[in-house]
C-alpha positions, 0 to 999 in steps of 0.5 A, spaced: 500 500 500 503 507 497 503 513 502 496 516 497 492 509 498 492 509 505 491 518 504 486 516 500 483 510 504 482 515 510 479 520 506 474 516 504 473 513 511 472 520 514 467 522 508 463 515 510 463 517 518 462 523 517 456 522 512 453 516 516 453 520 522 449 527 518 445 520 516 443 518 523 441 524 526 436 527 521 432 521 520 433 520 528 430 527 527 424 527 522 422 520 525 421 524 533 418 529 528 413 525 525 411 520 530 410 528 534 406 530 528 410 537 528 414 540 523 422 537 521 424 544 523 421 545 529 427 544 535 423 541 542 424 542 549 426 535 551 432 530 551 429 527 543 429 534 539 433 535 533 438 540 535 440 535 541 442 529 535 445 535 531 449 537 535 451 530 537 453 528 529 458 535 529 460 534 535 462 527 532 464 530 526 470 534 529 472 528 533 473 525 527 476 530 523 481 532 529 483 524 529 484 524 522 488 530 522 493 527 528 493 521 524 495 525 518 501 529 521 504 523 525 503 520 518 507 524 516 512 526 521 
C-alpha cells in the first residue's frame, strides 16, 4: 500500500463517518418529528429534539476530523 492509498483510504473513511453520522441524526430527527406530528424544523424542549442529535453528529464530526488530522501529521512526521 503507497503513502496516497492509505491518504486516500482515510479520506474516504472520514467522508463515510462523517456522512453516516449527518445520516443518523436527521432521520433520528424527522422520525421524533413525525411520530410528534410537528414540523422537521421545529427544535423541542426535551432530551429527543433535533438540535440535541445535531449537535451530537458535529460534535462527532470534529472528533473525527481532529483524529484524522493527528493521524495525518504523525503520518507524516
Amino acid at each position: 500500500m503507497n503513502d496516497d492509498s492509505i491518504i486516500k483510504n482515510s479520506s474516504m473513511l472520514l467522508a463515510y463517518l462523517g456522512g453516516l453520522g449527518w445520516g443518523s441524526a436527521y432521520f433520528y430527527g424527522w422520525g421524533v418529528s413525525a411520530y410528534y406530528g410537528f414540523p422537521w424544523w421545529y427544535v423541542g424542549v426535551g432530551p429527543d429534539n433535533i438540535a440535541r442529535s445535531l449537535f451530537h453528529a458535529i460534535s462527532l464530526m470534529a472528533i473525527f476530523i481532529i483524529a484524522w488530522g493527528v493521524g495525518i501529521l504523525l503520518f507524516f512526521l
